[in-house]
C-alpha positions in Angstrom: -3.0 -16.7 -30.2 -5.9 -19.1 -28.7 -2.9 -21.9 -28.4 -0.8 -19.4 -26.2 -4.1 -17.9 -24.3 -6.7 -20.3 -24.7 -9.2 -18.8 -22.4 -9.9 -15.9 -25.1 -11.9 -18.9 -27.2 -14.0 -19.2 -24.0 -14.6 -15.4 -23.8 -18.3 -14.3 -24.3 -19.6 -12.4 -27.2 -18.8 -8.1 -26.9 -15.9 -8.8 -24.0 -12.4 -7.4 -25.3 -9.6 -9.1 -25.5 -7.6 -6.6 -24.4 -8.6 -3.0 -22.6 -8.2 0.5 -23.2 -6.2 1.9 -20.7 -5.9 5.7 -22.1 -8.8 7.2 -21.5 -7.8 8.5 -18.2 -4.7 9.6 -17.0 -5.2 8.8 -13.5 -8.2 8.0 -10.9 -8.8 11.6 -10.0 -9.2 12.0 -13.7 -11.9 9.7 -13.7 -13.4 10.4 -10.5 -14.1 13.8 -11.8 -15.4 12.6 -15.1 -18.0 10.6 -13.1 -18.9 13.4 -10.5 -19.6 15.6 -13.8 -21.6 12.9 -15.8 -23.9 11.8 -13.2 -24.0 14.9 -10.7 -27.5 14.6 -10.0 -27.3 10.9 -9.1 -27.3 9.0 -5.2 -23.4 7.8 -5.3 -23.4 6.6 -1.8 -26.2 5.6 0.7 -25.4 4.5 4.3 -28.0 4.0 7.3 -30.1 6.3 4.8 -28.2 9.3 4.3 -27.4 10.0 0.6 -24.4 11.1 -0.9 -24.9 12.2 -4.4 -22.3 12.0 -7.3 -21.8 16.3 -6.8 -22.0 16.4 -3.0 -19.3 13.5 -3.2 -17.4 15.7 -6.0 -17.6 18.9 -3.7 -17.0 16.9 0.2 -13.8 15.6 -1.4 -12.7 18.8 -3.0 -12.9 20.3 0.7 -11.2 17.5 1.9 -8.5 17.1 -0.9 -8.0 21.0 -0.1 -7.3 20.7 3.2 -4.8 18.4 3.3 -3.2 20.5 0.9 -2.4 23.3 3.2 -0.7 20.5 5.5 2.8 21.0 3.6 2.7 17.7 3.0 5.7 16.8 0.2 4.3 15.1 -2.9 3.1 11.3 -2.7 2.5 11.5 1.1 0.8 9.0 2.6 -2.8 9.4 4.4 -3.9 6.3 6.4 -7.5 5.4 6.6 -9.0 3.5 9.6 -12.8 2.9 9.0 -15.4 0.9 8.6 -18.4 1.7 5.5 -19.2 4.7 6.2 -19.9 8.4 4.2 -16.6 9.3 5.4 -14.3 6.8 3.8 -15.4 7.6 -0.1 -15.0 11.2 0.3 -11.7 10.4 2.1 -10.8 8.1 -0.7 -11.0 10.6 -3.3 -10.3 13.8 -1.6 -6.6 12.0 -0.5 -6.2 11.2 -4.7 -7.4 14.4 -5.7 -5.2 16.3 -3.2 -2.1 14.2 -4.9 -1.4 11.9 -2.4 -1.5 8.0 -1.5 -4.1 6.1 0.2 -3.0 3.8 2.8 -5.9 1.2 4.2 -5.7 0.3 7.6 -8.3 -2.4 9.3 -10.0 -1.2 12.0 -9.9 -4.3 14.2 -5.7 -4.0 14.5 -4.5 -4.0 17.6 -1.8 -1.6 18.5 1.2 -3.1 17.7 -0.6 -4.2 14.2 -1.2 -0.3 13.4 1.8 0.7 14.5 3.8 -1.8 12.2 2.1 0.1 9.1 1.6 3.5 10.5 5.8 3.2 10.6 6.3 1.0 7.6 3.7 3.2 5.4 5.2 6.7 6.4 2.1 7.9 7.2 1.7 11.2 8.1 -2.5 11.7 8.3 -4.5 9.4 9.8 -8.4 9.5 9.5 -10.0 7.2 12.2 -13.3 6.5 14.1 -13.5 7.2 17.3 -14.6 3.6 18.1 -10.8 3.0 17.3 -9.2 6.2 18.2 -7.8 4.8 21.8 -6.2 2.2 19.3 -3.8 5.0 18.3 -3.6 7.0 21.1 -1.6 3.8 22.7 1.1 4.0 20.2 0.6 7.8 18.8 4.4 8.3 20.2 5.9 5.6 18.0 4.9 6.7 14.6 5.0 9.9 12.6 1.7 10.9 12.2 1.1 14.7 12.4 -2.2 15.0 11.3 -5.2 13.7 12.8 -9.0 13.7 11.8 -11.3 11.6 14.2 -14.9 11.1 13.0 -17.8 9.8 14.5 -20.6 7.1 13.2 -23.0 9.9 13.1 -21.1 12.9 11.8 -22.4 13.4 8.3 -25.9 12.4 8.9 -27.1 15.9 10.3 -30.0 15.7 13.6 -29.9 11.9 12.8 -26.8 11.9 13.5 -26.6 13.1 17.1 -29.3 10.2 18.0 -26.6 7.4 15.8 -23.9 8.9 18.1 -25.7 8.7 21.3 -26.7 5.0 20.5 -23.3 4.0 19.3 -21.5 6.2 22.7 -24.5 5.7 25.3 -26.3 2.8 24.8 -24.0 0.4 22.9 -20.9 1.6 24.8 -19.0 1.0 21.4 -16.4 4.3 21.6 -13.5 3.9 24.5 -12.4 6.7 26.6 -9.4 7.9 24.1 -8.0 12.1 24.4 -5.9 13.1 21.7 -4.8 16.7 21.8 -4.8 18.5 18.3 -7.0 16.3 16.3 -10.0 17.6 14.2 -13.4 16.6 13.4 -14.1 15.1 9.9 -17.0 18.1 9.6 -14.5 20.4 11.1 -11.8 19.3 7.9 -14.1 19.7 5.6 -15.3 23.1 6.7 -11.6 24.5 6.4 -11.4 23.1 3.5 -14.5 24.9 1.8 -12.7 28.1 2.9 -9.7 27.1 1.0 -8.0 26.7 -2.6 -7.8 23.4 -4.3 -5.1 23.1 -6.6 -5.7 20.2 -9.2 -2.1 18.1 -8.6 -0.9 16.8 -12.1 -1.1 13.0 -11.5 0.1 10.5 -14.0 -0.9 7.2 -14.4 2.0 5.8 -13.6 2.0 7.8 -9.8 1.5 5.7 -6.6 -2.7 5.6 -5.3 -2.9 3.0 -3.1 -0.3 1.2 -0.6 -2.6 -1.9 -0.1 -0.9 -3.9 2.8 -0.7 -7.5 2.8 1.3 -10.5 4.4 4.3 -13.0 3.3 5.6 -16.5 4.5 7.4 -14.8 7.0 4.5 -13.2 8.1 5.7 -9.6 8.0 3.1 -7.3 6.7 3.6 -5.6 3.4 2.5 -2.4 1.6 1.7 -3.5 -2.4 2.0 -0.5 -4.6 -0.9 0.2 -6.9 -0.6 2.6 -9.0 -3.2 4.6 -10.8 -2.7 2.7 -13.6 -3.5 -0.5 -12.1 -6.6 0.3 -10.6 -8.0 2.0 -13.5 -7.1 -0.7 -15.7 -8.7 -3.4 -13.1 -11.9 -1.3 -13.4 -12.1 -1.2 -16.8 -11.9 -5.1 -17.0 -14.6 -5.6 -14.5 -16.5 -3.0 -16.7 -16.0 -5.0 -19.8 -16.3 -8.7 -18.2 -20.0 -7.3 -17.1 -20.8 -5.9 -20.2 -22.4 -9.7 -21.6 -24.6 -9.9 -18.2 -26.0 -6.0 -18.6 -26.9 -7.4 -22.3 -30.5 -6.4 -22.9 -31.2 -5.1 -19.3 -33.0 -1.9 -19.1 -31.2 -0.9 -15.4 -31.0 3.3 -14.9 -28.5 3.0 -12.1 -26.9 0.2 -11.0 -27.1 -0.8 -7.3 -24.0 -2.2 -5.4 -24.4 -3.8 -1.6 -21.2 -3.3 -0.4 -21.0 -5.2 3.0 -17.1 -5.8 2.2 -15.2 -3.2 4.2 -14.1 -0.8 1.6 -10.6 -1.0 3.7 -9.8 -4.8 1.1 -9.4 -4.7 -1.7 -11.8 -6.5 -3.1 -14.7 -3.8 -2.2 -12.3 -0.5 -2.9 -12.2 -1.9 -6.8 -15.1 -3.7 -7.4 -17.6 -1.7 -5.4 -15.9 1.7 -4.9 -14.3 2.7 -7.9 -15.8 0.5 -10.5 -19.3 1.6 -9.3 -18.0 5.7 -9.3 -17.2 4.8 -13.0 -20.6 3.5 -13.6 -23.0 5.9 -12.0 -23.9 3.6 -9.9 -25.0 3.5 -6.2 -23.1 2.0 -3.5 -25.2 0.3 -0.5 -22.9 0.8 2.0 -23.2 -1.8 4.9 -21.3 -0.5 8.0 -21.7 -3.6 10.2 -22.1 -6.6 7.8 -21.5 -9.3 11.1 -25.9 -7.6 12.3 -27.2 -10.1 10.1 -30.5 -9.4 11.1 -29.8 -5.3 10.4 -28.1 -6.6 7.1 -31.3 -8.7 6.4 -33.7 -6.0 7.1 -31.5 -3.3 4.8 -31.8 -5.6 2.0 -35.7 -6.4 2.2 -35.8 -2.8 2.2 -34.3 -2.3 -1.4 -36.4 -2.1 -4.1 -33.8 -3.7 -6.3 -30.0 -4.6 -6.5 -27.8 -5.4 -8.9 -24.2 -6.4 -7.4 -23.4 -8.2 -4.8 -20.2 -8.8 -3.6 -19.5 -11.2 -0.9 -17.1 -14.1 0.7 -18.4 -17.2 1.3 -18.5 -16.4 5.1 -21.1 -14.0 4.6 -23.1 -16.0 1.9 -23.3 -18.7 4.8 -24.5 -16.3 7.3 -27.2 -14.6 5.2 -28.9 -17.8 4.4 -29.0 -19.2 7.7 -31.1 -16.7 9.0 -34.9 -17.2 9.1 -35.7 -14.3 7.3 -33.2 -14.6 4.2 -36.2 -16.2 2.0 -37.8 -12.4 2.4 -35.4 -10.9 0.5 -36.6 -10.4 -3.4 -33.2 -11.5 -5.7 -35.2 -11.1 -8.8 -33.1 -8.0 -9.7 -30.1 -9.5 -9.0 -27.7 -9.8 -12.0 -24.8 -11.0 -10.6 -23.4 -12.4 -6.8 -19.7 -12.3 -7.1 -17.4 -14.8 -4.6 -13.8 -13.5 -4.1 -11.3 -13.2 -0.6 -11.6 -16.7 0.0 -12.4 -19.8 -2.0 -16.2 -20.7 -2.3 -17.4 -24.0 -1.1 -20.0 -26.3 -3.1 -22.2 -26.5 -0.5 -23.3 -22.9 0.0 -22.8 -22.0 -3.6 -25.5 -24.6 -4.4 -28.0 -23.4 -1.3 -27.8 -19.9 -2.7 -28.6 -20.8 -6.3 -31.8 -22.9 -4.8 -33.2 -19.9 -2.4 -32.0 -16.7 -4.6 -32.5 -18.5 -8.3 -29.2 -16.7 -9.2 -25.7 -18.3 -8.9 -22.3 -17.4 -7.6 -19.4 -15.9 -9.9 -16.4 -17.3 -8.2 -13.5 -15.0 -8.9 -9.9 -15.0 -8.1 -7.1 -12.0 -7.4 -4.8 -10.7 -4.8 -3.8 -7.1 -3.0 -1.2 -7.2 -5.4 -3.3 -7.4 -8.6 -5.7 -4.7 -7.4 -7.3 -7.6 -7.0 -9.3 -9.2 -10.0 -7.6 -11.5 -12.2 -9.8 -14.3 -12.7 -13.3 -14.6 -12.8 -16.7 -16.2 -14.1 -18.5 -14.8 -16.4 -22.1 -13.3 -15.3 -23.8 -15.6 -17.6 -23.1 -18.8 -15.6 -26.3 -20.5 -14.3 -24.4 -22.9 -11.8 -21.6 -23.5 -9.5 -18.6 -24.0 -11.7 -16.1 -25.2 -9.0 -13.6 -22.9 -10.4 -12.3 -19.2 -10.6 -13.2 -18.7 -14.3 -11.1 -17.3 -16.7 -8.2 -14.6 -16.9 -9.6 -11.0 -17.5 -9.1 -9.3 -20.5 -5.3 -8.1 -21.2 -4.4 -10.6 -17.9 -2.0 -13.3 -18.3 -2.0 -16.6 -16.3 1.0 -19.2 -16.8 0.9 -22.5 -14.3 4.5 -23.0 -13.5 6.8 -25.3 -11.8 9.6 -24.6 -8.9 12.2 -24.1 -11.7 9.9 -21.1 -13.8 9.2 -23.7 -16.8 5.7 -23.4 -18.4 3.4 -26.5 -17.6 1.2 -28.0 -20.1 -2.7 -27.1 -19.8 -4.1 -29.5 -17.1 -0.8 -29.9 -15.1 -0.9 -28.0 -10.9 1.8 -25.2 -10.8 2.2 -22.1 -9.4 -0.4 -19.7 -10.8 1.7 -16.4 -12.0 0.1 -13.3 -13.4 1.1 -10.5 -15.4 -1.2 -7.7 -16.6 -1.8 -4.3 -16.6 -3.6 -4.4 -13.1 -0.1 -6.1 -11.4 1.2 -4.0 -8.2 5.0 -1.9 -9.3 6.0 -3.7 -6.1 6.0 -3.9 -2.5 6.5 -0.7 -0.4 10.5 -0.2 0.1 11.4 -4.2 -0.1 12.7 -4.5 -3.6 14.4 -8.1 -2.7 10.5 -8.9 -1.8 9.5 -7.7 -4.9 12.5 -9.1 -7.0 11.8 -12.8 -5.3 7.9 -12.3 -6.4 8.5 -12.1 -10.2 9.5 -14.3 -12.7 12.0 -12.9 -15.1 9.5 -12.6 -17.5 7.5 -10.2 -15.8 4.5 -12.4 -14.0 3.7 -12.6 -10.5 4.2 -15.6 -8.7 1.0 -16.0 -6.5 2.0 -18.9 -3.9 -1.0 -20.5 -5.2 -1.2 -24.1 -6.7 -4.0 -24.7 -9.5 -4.1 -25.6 -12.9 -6.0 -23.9 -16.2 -7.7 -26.4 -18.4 -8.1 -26.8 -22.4 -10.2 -24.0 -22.6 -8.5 -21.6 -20.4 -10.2 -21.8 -17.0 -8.8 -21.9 -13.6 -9.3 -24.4 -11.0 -7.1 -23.3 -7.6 -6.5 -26.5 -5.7 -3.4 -25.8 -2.8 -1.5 -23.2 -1.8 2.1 -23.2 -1.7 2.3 -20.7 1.0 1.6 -21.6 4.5 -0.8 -18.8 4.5 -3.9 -19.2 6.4 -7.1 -17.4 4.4 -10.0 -16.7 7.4 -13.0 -15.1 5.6 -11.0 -13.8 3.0 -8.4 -12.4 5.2 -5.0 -13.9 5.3 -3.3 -15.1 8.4 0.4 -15.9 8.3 1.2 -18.3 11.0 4.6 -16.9 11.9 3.3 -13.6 13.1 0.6 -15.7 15.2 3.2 -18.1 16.6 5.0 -15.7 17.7 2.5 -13.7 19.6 1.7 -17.1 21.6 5.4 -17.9 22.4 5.9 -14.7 24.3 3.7 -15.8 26.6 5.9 -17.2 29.0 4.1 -20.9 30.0 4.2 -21.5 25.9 7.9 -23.8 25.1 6.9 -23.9 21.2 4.5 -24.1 19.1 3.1 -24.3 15.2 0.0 -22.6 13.8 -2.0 -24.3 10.6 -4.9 -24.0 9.2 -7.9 -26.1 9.4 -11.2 -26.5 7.4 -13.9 -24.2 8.7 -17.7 -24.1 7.7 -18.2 -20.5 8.5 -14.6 -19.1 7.2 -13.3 -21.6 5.0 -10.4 -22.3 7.2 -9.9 -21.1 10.9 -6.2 -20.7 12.9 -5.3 -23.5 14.7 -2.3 -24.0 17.0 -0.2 -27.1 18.4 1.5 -26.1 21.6 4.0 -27.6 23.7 3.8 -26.0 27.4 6.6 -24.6 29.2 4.4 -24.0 32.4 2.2 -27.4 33.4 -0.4 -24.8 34.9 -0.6 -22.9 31.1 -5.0 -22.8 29.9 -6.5 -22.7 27.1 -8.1 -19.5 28.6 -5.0 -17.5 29.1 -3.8 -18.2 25.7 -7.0 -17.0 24.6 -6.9 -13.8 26.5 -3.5 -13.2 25.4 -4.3 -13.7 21.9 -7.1 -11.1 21.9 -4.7 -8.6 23.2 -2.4 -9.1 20.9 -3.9 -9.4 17.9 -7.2 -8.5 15.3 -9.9 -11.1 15.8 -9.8 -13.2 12.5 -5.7 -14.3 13.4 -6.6 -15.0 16.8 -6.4 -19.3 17.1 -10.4 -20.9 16.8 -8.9 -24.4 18.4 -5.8 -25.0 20.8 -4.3 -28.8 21.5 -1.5 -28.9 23.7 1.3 -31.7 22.8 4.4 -33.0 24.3 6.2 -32.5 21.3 5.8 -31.2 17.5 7.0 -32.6 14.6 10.5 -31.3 13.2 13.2 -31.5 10.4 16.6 -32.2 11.1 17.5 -28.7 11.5 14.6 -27.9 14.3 12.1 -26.5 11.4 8.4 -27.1 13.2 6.9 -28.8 10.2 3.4 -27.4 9.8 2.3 -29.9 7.3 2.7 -32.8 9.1 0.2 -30.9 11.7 -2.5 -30.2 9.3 -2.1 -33.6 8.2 -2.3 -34.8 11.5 -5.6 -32.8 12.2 -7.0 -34.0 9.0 -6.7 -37.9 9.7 -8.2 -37.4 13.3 -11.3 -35.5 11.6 -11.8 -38.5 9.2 -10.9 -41.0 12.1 
């Protein structure tokens, strides 16, 4: 067996080889199991207003009742559009206990962003701030949604609250004018929901949870299918790949910051469910970009445990004068996933905290951990670590043969945390698997003699910007509707801050065309993070003999004049 999966020699004493994916039947089982076990216990804690592990189970129950009297058809989608807040956990697992499917929507979209998955998801609830809520109100005609709930910063945090809202509304000016007739208050929901009858659905494990959206090469946006399965088994792998780090720790409750939107991925699993299943408490971070709020929330903790983060925030944390305030001492593990972590920081972090980074590696569609370190690293390693237990990773070449250990392929995955596809695109879905069942990432890396997994390229042309990705399609062809634009090719370039930033090459139509107006056209058009960090206009751009822009001649090009 070690020959064929070599990385289980490198496993640490106590982790399984494989996991246990029976003892729940699906995430509401589990949920429940947790709301019983530690009912007493703070689940959630935001701005200082505690959630405990009963409130959460009885908020949701509400809520998972209430959307139960909507008529809504079984496996109907309910679209979520917030940042960290109370709101999103109880939303989370009321939607699951009710029966139906989360669908995660960013915030930061712009119209014609939500509107693509509002339409593409079938959703037919939406539960959105009000900081966002003129968002839909622009394109509430296009898409199917019936039922709205619009919630405010403020709305489960009692007399606090009114003074969070006035700040957020008055002062900060965050919350557009927006007026959508029929929509509720999240209090409001959950109120009519006390007054009604929860009926437990009978979920299987093999029953849609999530539609986790994610991009392509062409750029077109699409819904991964997670199933309860998949995210239950994904928590049970983190569960076990911690175990060796807990070892000998006397910890009552675990503590999780989660300054990762709970909208990726990456925080939903790792910080969401996997800390419901543990008892433990969720820090959660509403604005993680207030580094000095961020900084003085965590010199208020008397100890945390997990800590979550992409290297874009690890940067930003240190670089503030007050970072060396923070105690670390309780720290067990800092985990690195979204985007690739760079030496430099990794290395600055283990000097100042005295604990080191856990680089890990996943996707959407692996829900999302399938690589990682192990907690009992005491350096940078430089790569992901090694498959999780029951995971399989197989380096491949362009024709689907196996490559020897130390060769770059394509990195494919099969395990029990792999997506059942992408949302009504089975071609998509066929053309992502090998016909052996393993997921073919787009990502180029090798796994060495004793199993671990160094990424190195990516086959894609996919742009990763703080852990989000950016497909450079979609963002060429915002910028060639505007009408002064003849062509252009979007890349990515190195980045200190995000790992890589957007970049575009552009060939004008209109002499007069600025920087400035592609700029402003850009922010109109699309979420912050896709929007193009450096412009350089060009007379031409290189092409094949067919007209194909060829974007790696560009980032090639940008390359040699940073090292000229």
């Amino acid at each position: 067996m070690s020959q064929e999966k070599p990385w289980l020699d490198s496993y640490p004493e106590g982790v399984l080889h494989v996991i246990d994916g029976s003892q729940y039947v699906s995430l509401s089982h589990m949920l429940e199991d947790s709301f019983a076990r530690y009912a007493d216990r703070v689940a959630f804690d935001c701005m200082g207003k505690k959630l405990t592990f009963q409130e959460l189970d009885q908020a949701s129950e509400h809520f998972a009742a209430y959307l139960q009297s909507l008529n809504l058809k079984p496996g109907a989608r309910v679209a979520l559009m917030m940042p960290n807040l109370l709101q999103y956990p109880i939303a989370i697992a009321g939607t699951l206990r009710a029966g139906f499917v989360v669908v995660n929507v960013n915030p930061l979209y712009t119209p014609r962003e939500l509107a693509y998955q509002l339409k593409d998801s079938g959703a037919e609830v939406l539960v959105v701030l009000e900081n966002f809520a003129h968002v839909f109100e622009k394109i509430q005609s296009e898409v199917n949604v019936h039922h709205l709930v619009v919630t405010s910063v403020g709305e489960l945090m009692g007399l606090k609250g009114l003074l969070v809202n006035w700040i957020v509304r008055r002062v900060k000016k965050s919350v557009p004018k927006w007026q959508l007739i029929g929509s509720q208050s999240f209090n409001k929901v959950i109120q009519r929901g006390r007054e009604l009858k929860w009926v437990r659905p009978e979920l299987r494990a093999d029953d849609v949870a999530f539609l986790q959206y994610t991009g392509g090469t062409t750029g077109v946006s699409k819904g991964a299918i997670l199933l309860h399965r998949n995210i239950l088994a994904n928590v049970s792998q983190i569960e076990s790949w911690l175990e060796p780090g807990l070892r000998g720790k006397s910890i009552d409750q675990m503590v999780f910051v989660c300054a990762l939107p709970l909208y990726h991925i990456f925080a939903l699993t790792a910080c969401c469910m996997f800390g419901i299943r543990s008892g433990g408490l969720n820090i959660l971070v509403t604005n993680p970009k207030d580094i000095s709020g961020f900084i003085k929330l965590l010199r208020g903790l008397k100890q945390f445990h997990i800590f979550p983060a992409v290297n874009t925030l690890f940067n930003a944390l240190m670089n503030h004068p007050s970072f060396g305030k923070i105690n670390f001492s309780n720290l067990l593990v800092a985990i690195g996933g979204g985007m690739a972590v760079q030496k430099s920081p990794a290395d600055r972090w283990l000097s100042l905290t005295g604990k080191p980074i856990a680089e890990g590696y996943g996707l959407s569609e692996t829900s999302p951990v399938a690589c990682c370190n192990t907690p009992l690293i005491n350096s940078f390693t430089g790569h992901v670590g090694l498959p999780l237990p029951g995971t399989d990773i197989s380096i491949r070449d362009d024709a689907d043969q196996v490559l020897p250990l130390g060769q770059p392929g394509e990195i494919c995955i099969r395990g029990p945390q792999l997506m059942a596809g992408y949302w009504n695109r089975s071609e998509e879905t066929l053309a992502s698997m090998t016909s052996d069942g393993f997921f073919k990432t787009g990502d180029i890396g090798f796994m060495d003699q004793s199993g671990y997994v160094k990424i190195i390229d990516r086959k894609k042309d996919m742009i990763l910007v703080s852990g989000f990705n950016v497909y450079p399609s979609e963002v060429e062809d915002i910028i060639t509707s505007l009408p002064g634009v003849l062509e252009c090719g979007v890349v990515g370039v190195p980045d200190e801050n995000s790992g890589e930033a957007v970049k575009v090459f552009i060939v004008k139509r209109d002499v007069q065309l600025t920087e400035d107006q592609i700029h402003q056209h850009c922010k109109e058009q699309l979420t912050n993070y896709k929007r193009p960090k450096y412009i350089e206009f060009r007379s031409e751009l290189p092409k094949t003999n067919v007209g194909k822009i060829l974007r790696r001649e560009l980032r090639s090009d940008d390359l040699s004049s940073q090292e000229a």
